[in-house]
MDAnalysis code that builds the backbone (N, CA, C; Angstrom):
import MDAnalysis as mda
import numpy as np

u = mda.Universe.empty(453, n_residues=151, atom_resindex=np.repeat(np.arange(151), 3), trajectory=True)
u.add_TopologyAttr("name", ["N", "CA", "C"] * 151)
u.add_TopologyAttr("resid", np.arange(1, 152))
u.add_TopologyAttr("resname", ["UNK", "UNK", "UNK", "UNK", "UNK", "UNK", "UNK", "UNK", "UNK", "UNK", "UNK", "UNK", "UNK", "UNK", "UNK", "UNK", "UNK", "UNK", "UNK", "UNK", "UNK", "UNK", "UNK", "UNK", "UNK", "UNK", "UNK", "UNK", "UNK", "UNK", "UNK", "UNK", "UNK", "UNK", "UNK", "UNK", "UNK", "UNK", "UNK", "UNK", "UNK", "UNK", "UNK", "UNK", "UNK", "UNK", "UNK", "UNK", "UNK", "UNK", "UNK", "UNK", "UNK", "UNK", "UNK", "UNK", "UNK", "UNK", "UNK", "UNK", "UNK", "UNK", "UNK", "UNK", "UNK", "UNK", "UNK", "UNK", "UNK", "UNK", "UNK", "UNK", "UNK", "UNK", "UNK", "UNK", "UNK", "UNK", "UNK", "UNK", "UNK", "UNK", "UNK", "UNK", "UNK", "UNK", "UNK", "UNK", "UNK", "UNK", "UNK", "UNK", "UNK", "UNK", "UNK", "UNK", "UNK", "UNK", "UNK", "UNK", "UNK", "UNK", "UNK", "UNK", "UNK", "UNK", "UNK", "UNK", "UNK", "UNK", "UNK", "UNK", "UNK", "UNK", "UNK", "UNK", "UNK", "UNK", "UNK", "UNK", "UNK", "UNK", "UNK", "UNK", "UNK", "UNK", "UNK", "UNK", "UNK", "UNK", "UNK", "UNK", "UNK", "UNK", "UNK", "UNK", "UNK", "UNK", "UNK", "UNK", "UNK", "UNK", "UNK", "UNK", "UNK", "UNK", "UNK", "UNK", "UNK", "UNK", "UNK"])
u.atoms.positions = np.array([
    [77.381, 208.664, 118.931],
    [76.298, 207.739, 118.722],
    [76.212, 206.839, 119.938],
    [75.569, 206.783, 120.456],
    [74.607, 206.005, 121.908],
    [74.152, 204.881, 121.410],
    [74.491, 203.893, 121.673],
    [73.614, 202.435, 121.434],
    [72.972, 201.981, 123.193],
    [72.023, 201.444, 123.310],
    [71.217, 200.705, 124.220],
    [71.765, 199.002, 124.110],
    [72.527, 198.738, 125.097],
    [72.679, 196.767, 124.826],
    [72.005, 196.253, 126.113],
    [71.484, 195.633, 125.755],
    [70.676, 194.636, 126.639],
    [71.095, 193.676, 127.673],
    [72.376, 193.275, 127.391],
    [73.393, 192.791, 128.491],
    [74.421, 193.477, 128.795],
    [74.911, 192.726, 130.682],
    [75.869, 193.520, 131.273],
    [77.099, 192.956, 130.349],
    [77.179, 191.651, 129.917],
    [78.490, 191.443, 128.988],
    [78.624, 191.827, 127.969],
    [77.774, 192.257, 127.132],
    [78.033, 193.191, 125.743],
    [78.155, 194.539, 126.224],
    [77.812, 195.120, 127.001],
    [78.234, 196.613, 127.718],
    [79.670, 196.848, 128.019],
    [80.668, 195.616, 128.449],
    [81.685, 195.449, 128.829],
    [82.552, 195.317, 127.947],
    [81.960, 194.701, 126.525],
    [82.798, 194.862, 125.546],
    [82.647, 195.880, 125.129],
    [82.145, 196.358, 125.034],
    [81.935, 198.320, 124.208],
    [82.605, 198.874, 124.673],
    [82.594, 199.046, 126.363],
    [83.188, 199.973, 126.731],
    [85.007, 198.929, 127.000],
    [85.607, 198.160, 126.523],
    [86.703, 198.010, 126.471],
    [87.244, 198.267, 125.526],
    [86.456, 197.539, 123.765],
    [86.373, 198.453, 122.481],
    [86.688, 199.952, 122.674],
    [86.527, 200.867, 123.138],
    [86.174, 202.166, 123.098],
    [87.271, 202.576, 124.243],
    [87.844, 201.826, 124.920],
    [88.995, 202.572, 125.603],
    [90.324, 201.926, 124.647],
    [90.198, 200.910, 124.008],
    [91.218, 200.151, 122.932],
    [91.434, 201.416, 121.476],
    [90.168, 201.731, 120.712],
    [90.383, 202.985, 120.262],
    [90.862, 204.231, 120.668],
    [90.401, 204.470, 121.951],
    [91.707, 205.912, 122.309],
    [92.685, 205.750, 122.611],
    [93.153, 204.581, 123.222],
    [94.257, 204.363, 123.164],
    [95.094, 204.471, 121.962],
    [94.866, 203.728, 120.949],
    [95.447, 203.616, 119.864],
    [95.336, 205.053, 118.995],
    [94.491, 205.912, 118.785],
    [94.502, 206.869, 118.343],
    [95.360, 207.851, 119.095],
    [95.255, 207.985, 120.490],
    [96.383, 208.952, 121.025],
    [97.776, 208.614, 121.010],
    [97.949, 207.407, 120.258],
    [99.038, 206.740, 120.045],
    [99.671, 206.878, 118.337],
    [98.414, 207.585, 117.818],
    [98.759, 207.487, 116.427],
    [99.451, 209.159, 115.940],
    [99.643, 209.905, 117.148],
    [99.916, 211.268, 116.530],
    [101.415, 210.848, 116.928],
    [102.196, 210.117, 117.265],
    [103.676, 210.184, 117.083],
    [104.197, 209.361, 115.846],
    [103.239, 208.737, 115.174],
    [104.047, 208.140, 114.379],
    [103.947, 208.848, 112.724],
    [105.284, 208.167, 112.159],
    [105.131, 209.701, 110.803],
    [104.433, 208.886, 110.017],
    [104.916, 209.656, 108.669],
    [103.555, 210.026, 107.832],
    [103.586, 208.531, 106.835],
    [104.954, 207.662, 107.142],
    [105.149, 206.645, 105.928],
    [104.741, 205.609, 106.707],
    [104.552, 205.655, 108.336],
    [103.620, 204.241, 108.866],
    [101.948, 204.828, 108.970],
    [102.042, 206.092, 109.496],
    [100.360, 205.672, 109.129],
    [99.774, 205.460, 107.734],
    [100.301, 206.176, 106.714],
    [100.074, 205.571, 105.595],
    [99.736, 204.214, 105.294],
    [100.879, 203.230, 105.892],
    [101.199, 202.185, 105.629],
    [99.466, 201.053, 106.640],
    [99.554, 201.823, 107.311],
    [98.379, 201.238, 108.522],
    [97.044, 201.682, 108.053],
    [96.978, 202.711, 107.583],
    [95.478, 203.478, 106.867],
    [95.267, 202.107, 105.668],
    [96.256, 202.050, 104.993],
    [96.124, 200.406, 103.432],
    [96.015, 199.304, 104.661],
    [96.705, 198.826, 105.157],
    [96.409, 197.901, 105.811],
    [94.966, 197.364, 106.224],
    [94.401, 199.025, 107.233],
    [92.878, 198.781, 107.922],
    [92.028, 198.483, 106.769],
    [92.233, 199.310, 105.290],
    [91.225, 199.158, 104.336],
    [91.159, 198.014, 103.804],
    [92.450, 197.018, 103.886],
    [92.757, 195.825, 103.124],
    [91.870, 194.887, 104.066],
    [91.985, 194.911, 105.757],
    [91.158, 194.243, 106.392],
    [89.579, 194.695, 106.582],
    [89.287, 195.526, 106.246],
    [87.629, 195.659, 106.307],
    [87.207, 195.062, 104.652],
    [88.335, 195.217, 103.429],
    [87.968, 194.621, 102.417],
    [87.858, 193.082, 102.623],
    [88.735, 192.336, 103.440],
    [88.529, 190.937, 103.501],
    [88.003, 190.601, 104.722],
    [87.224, 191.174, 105.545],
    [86.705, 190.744, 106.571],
    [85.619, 189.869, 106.187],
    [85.206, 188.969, 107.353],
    [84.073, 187.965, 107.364],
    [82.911, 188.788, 107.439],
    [81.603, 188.653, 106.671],
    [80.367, 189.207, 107.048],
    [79.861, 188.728, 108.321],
    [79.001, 188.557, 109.237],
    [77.913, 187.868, 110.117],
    [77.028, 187.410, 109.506],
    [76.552, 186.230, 109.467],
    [75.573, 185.781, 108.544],
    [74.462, 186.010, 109.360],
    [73.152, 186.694, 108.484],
    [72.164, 186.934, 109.351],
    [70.903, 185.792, 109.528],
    [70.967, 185.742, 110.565],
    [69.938, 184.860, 111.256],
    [68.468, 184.891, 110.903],
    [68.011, 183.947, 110.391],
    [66.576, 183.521, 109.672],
    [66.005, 183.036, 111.011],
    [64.396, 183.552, 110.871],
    [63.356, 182.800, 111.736],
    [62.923, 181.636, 111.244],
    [62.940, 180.673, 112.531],
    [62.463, 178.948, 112.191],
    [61.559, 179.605, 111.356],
    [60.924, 178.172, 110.412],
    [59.953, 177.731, 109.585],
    [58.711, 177.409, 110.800],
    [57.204, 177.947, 110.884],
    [56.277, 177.831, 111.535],
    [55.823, 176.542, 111.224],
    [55.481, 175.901, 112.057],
    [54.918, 174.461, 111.382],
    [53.104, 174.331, 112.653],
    [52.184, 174.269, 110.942],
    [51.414, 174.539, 111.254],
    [50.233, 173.266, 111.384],
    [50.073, 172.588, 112.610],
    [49.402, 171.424, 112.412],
    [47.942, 171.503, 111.902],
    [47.323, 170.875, 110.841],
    [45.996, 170.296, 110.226],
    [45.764, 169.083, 109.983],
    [44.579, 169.009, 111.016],
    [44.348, 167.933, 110.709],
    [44.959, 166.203, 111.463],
    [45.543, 165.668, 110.350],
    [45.908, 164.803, 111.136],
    [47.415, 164.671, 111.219],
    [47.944, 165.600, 110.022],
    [49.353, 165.706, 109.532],
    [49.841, 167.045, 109.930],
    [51.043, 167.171, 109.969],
    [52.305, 168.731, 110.085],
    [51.693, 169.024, 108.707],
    [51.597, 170.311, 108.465],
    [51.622, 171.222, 107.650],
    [53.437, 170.929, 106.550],
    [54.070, 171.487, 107.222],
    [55.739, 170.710, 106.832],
    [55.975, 169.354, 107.179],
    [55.458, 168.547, 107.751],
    [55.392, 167.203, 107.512],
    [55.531, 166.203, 106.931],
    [54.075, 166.823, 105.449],
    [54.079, 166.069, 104.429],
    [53.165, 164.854, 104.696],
    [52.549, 164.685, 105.957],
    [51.542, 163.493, 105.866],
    [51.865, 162.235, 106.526],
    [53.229, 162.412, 106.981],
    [54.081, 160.901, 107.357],
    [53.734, 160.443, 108.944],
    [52.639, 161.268, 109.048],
    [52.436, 160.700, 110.676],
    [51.971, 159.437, 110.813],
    [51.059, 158.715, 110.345],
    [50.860, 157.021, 110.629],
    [52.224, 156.167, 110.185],
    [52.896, 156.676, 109.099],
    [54.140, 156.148, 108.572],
    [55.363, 155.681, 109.801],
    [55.188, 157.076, 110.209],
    [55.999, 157.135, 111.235],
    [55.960, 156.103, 112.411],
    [54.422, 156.527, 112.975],
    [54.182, 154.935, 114.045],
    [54.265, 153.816, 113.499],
    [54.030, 153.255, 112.245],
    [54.479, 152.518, 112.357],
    [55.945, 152.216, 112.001],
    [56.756, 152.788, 111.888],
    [57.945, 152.936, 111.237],
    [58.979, 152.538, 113.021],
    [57.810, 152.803, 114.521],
    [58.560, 152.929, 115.309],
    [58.082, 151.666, 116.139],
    [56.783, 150.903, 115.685],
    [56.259, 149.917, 115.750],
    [56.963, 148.528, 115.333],
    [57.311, 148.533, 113.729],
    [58.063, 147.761, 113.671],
    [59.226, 146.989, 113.912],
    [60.516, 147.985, 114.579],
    [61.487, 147.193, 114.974],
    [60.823, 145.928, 116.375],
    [60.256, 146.919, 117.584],
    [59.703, 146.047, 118.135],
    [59.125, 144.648, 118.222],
    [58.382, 144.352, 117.079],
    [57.664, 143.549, 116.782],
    [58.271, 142.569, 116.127],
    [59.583, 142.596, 115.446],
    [60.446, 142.215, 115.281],
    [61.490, 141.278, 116.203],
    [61.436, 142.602, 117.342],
    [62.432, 142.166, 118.421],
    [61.462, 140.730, 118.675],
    [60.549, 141.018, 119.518],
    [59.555, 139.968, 119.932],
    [59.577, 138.793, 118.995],
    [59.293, 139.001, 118.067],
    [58.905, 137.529, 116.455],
    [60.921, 137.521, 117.184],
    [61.736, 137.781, 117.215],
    [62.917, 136.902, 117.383],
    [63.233, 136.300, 118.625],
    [62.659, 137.410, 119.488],
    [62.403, 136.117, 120.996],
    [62.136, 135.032, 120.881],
    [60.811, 135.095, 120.475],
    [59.785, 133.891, 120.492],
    [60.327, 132.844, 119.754],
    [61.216, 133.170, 118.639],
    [61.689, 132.435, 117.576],
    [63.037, 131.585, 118.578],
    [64.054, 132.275, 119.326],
    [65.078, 131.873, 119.972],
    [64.599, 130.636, 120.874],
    [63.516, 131.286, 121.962],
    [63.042, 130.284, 122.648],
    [62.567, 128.848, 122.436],
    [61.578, 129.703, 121.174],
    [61.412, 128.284, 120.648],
    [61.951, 127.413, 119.924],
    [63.625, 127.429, 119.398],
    [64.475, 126.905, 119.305],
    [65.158, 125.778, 119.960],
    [65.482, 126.772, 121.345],
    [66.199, 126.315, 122.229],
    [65.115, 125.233, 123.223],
    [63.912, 125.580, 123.196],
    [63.083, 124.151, 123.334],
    [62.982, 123.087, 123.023],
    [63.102, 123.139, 121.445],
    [63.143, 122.663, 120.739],
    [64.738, 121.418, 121.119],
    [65.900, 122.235, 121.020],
    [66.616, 121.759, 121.282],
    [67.121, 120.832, 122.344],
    [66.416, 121.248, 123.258],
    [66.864, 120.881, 124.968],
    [65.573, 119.163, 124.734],
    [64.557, 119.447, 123.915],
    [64.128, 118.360, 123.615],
    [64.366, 117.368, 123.236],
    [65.384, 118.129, 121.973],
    [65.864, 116.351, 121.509],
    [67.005, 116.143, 122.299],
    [67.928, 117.068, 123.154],
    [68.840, 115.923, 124.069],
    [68.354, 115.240, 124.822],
    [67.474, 115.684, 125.388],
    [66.489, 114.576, 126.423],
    [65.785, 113.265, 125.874],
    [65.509, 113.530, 124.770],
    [65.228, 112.665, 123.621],
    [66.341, 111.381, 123.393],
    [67.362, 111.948, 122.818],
    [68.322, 111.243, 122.817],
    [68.790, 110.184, 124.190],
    [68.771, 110.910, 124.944],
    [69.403, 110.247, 126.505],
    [68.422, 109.452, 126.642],
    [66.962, 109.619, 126.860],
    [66.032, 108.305, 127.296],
    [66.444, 107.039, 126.169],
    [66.198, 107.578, 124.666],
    [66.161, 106.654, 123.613],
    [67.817, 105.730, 124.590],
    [68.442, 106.612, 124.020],
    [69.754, 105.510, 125.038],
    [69.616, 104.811, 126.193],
    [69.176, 105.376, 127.076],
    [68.422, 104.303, 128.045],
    [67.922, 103.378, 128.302],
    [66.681, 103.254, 127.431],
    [65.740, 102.286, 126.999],
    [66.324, 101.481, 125.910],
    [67.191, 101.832, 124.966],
    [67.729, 100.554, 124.156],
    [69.091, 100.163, 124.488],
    [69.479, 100.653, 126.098],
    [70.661, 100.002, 126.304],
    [70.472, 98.618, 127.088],
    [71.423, 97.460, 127.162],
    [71.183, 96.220, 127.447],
    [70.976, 96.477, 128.862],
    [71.081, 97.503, 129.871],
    [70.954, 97.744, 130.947],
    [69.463, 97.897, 131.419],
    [68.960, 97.782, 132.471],
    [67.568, 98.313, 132.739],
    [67.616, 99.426, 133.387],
    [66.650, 100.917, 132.765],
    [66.591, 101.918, 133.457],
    [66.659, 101.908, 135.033],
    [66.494, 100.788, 136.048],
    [66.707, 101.169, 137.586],
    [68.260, 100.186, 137.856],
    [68.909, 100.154, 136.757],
    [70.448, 99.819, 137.263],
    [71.524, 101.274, 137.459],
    [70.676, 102.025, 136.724],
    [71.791, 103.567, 136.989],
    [70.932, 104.111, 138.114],
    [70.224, 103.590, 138.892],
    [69.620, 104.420, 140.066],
    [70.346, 103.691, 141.532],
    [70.692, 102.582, 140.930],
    [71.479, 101.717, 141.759],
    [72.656, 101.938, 142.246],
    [73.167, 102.483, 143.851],
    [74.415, 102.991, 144.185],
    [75.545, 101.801, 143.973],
    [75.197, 100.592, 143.918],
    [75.908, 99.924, 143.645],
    [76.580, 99.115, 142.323],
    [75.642, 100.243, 141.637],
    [76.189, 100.019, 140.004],
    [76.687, 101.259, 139.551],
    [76.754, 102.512, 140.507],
    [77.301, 103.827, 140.602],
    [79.069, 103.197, 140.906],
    [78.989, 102.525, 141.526],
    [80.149, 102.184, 142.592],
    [81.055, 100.737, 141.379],
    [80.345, 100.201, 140.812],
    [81.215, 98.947, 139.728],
    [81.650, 99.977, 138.550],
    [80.650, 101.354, 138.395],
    [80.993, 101.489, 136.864],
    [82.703, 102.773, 137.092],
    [82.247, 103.361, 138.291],
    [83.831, 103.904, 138.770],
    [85.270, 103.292, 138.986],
    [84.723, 101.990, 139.545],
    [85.830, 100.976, 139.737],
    [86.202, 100.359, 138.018],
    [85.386, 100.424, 137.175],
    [85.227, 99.359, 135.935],
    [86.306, 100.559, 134.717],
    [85.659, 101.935, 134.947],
    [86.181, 102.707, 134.904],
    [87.950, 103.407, 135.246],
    [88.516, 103.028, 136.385],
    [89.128, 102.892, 136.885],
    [90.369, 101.942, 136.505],
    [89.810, 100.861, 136.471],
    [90.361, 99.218, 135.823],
    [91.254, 99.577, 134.563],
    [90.051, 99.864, 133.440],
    [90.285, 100.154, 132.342],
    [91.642, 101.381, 132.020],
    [91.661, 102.219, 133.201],
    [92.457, 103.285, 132.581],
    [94.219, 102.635, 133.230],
    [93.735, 101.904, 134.282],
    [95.320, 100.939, 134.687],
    [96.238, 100.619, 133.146],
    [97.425, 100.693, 133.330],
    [98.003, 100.204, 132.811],
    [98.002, 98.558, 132.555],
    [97.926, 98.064, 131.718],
    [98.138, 96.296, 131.314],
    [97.259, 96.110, 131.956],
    [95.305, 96.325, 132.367],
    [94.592, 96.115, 132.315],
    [93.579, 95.305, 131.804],
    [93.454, 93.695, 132.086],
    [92.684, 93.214, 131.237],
    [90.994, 93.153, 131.843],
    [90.628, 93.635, 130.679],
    [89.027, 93.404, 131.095],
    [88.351, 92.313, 130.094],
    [87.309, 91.845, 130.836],
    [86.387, 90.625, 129.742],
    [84.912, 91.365, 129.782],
    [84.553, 90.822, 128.654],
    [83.974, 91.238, 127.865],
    [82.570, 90.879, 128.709],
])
């Protein structure tokens, strides 16, 4: 029996198959009659439990109408938006962060003027290098040991 294979690597196994059988068959006329016996049950025991090949099914055709897959089921607008939404999401939490952190950076600035303006100081005494220069020294004073300061 002649088979046709379509590749040079399945050709190569046949013909190694097929020198592995004569080998083994010109190998089988020396041995007696209670091992081939024993090898004849054996081969039948392994073609009884051998694995089948499971045979290979053609894809499912999927046939577009319209506005939907045929196998589909219809879920095509579902879908966009299904790929729409995280996005839009992302964004609504940007916008949301930012405007947080605006929010935030507002009221420290908030805070610091309010302190400014109701401290007994006048806003152009901290612009003053020479009230830069008392509050380091005043600073300074204070952290001395047995330091007295007035009030």
């Amino acid at each position: 029996m002649k088979t046709t294979l379509s590749t040079p690597a399945a050709a190569l196994e046949e013909q190694f198959g097929r020198r592995v059988a004569a080998r083994l068959t010109a190998g089988n006329l020396d041995l007696t009659h209670e091992v081939s016996e024993r090898l004849r049950a054996a081969r039948m025991q392994a073609i009884a439990n051998r694995k089948t090949v499971p045979q290979l099914r053609a894809a499912p055709v999927v046939v577009k109408s319209g506005s939907s897959a045929a196998l589909g089921g219809g879920w095509g607008w579902w879908t966009r938006i299904g790929a729409v939404v995280p996005l839009v999401a992302l964004a609504a939490g940007l916008v949301a962060i930012s405007v947080m952190q605006d929010d935030s950076r507002t009221d420290e600035l908030a805070a610091v003027d309010s302190a400014l303006l109701t401290d007994a100081l006048p806003p152009a005494a901290y612009t003053d290098p020479g009230f830069a220069q008392f509050v380091q020294t005043s600073a300074s004073a204070a952290a001395a040991p047995g330091a007295v300061t007035t009030p």
